[in-house]
Structure formats: structure tokens, C-alpha cells
N, C-alpha and C positions, 0 to 999 in steps of 0.2 A: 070604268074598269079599274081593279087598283093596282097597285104597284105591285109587283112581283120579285123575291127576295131570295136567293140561293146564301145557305150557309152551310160552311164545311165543320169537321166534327162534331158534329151537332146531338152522338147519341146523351151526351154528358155535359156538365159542366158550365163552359163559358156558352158554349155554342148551343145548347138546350135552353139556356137563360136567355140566350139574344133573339132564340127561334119564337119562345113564348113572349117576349117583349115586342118583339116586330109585329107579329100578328095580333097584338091587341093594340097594335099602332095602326093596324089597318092593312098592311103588309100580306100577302099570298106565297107563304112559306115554303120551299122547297128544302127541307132538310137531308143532309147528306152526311152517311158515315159509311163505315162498314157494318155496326152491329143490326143487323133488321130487325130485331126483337125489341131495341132500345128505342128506336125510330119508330116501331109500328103505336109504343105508348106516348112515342110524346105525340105523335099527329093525333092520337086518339084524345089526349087532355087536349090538346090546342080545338080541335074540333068541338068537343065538348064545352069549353068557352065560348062557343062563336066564332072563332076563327077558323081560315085556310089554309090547309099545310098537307102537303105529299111528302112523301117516304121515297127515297133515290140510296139505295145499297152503293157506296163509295168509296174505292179506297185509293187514296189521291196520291199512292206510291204507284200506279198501274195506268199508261197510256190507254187498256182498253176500256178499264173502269172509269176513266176519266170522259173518253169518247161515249161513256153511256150517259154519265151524269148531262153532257152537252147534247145529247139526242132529246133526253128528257125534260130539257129546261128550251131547248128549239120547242116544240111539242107545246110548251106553256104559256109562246108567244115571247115578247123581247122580256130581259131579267133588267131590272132596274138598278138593283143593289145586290152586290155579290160579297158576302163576307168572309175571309179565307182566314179560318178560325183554326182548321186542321194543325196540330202541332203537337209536341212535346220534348218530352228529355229524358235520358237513361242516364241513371251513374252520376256518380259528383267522386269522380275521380280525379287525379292531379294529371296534369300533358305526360309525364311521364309515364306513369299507370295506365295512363286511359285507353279501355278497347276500342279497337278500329270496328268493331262492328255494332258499339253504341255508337260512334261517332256519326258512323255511316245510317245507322237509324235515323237520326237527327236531323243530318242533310238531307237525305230521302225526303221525309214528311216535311219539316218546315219551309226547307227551299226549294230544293225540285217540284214537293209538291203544290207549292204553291202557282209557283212559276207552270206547272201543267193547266191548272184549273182559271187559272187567269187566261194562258191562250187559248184556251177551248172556249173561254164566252167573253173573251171582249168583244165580240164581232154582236152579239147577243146585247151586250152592255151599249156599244155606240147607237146601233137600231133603233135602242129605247128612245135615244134624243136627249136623254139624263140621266146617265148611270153614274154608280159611285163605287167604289172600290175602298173594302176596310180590311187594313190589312191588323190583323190581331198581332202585335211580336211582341216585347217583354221589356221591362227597361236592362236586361242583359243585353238588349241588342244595339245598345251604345256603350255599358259599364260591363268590364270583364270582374271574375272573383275568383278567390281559388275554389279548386274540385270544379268551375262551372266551364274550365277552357272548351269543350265541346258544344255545350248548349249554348255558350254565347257567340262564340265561333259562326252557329249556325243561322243566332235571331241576328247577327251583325249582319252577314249574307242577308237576310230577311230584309232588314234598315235599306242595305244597299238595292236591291232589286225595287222596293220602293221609291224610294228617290230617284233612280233611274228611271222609272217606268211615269212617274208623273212627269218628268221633263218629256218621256218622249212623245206622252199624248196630251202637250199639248197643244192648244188650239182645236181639240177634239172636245165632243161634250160628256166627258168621263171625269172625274174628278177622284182622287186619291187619299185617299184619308191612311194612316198609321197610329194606333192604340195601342200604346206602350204600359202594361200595369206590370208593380210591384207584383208585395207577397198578396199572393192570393190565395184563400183556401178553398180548394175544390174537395168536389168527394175522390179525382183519382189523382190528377196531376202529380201530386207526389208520391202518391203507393206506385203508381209506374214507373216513377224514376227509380225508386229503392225495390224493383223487382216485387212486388207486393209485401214488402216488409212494412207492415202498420207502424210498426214501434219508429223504426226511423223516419217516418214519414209524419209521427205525430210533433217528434221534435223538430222538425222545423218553425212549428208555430209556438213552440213551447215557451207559456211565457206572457204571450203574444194576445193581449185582450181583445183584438177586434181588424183580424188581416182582412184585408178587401174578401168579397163574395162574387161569385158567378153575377149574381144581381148586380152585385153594384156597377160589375165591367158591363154589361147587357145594358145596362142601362146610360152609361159614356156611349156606347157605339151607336144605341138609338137614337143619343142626342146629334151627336155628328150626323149619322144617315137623316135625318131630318129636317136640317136646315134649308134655306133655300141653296139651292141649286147652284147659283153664283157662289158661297161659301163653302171656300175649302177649309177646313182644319188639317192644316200638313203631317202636324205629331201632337198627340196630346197625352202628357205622361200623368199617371195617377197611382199613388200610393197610399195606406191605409193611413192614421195620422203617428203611430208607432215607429213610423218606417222613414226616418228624416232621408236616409240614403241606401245605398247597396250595402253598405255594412256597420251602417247607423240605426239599431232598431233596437225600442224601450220594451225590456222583458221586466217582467214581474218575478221575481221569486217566490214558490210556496212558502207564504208562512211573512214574507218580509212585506213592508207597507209600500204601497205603491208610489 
């Protein structure tokens, strides 16, 4: 039987790139978001390759949404590997500025939601006899920036529930994993933070010859999730090779020599 793999936001992005990486690892994919349109194509490409992957409508700000994703993953036998991908950011406003109901988006999705979908299948995770737990957060969630007081705020919350939640299982046969990435260029990450503003959302990378890809993070979590068992990887931080620090990154100017 093969391993069975829950990944949360999975219609896009990082979590689309780790759903099609697990399942050509061999993995039995339960991919989870809200958008059912974007899930029903990716189960349909992963299927199409040969792999296994069910479609679960999720939205992991919603206890009852969250109890359905746990009915459906009971249903598919114990989950082996649960990857809590679900996240983002609104706004790069200053603490002063910043709205309490970007804030409160923030905490929603990255922590509580996390924190929901975690206790709805560790009971699922222990069962298996080897479960793994990867928790996707940001290297904001040890380095604060300005305009970022919110979203770091939130991945620091993230750091902490991690660290906390490995000490307390253990002796159990879960293991915890935390994947810290840089700049990363997705297709929305950033057009959601600047409310679909393209333009601000292209300068971030402006500049910027080669930020991390969905792939390349999909590809750090595969390797972690597939170690042996006894191996934990506690943090593994990754950043493009532009990216020396949080606000140490080598831009290119049009026109000037690299």
C-alpha cells in the first residue's frame, strides 16, 4: 500500500508543486484548498502522470471545513505525511498603518489554521506508526522587516507552535519537520499580498535573476519527507543564491553590468 500524503493549499503554488512531487515519489495525494476548480486540474494532471491524488474543498480558517478534510483522510486509511502549506500575507504596511483585518487574515490562515488541521489528523498521523509533519513557514518567521510586522508576527507564531508541538510529541512516532524559504516567486503569493496589484507584486523580484520557485521548495520538503524515519530535519532554511539575508539581495539594474 503506499504512503498517503495530505497537503494544505495545494490549488497553487508551493503546495501544487509538492502535491505533483510527492506523487511521482510514490505518495497517494490528498490535495486540499478551497478553490475546487484548481484541485479538480491538478488531480487531473497528477492522474494523468500515473499518480494518486483526491480533490478535498478546504478552507482551514473553518472548524467545519477542517472536520471534513479529517472525515476524508479517515476514509483513506492512516495519512502518513501531512504538509501544512496553507498560508499567506496581506499588506506590507508599517505596525503603525497596518489593518487589524489584514492582520487578523494572517493569524487566521497561517496559525490557527494550522494549528486546526494539525489536531484534526494527528490521531491519523500517530495510527500510521510513521508520520511526519512539515510545516511550510518563511524565514520571516524568525527575521522581522519593515512593512512585514504582520506577516512575521504570524510565521513567528508558526516557528513557535512548531517547536512546541515537536517537544510535545515526543516519544511518539511523528516527527516535525519546519521549511523555512526566502524570496520565492510564485504565480500568486505576491499579487495577494498587494490585493492583485501586478505591478507591485512584480517589484519585489525586480532585479532579482533567479528567486527560489514553487519547485524548488517542493522539492526541499520531498527530500525531508523522505528520509528515513529515525531523521528528523528540525529547520531547514533556503534561500535563492541572490538572497545573502532578509535584506541583503543582489539586484541587477536594467541596463547596468551584473
Amino acid at each position: 500500500m503506499s504512503s498517503t500524503a495530505i497537503v494544505t493549499g495545494a490549488s497553487s503554488g508551493i503546495g501544487a508543486a509538492t502535491a505533483r512531487q510527492l506523487a511521482a515519489a510514490g505518495f497517494a495525494v490528498i490535495v486540499a484548498a478551497r478553490r475546487a476548480d484548481r484541485l479538480d486540474k491538478l488531480v487531473t494532471e497528477i492522474t494523468a502522470a500515473g499518480g494518486t491524488a483526491t480533490a478535498v474543498v478546504c478552507d482551514v480558517t473553518s472548524d467545519e471545513s477542517v472536520a471534513g478534510l479529517k472525515a476524508a483522510a479517515e476514509s483513506a486509511g492512516p495519512i502518513t505525511l501531512l504538509v501544512n502549506n496553507a498560508g499567506g500575507a496581506h499588506g506590507l504596511d508599517t505596525v503603525e498603518e497596518g489593518k487589524i483585518d489584514d492582520w487578523q487574515w494572517m493569524f487566521d490562515v497561517n496559525v490557527l489554521g494550522t494549528l486546526r488541521v494539525t489536531q484534526a489528523l494527528l490521531g491519523s498521523l500517530e495510527a500510521s506508526g510513521a508520520g511526519t509533519i512539515v510545516m511550510v513557514s518563511s524565514t520571516a518567521g524568525f527575521i522581522v522587516y519593515e512593512g512585514g510586522g504582520g506577516y512575521s508576527a504570524a510565521k513567528h507564531g508558526m516557528t513557535a507552535l512548531t517547536g512546541t508541538l515537536r517537544l510535545e510529541l515526543c516519544g511518539r512516532p511523528i516527527r516535525v519537520i519546519e521549511i523555512d524559504p526566502g524570496m520565492v516567486r510564485t504565480d500568486e503569493f505576491a499579487t495577494v499580498r498587494f490585493d492583485g496589484d501586478e505591478e507591485k507584486a512584480a517589484k519585489v523580484y525586480e532585479g532579482v535573476a533567479e528567486p527560489l520557485t514553487a519547485e524548488d521548495v517542493a522539492d526541499t520538503i520531498v527530500y525531508c519527507a523522505t528520509r528515513p524515519h529515525h531523521v528528523n530535519v528540525d529547520r531547514l532554511v533556503l534561500r535563492p543564491l541572490a538572497q545573502a539575508a532578509q535584506h541583503k539581495v543582489h539586484r541587477v539594474v536594467p541596463g547596468s553590468k551584473a
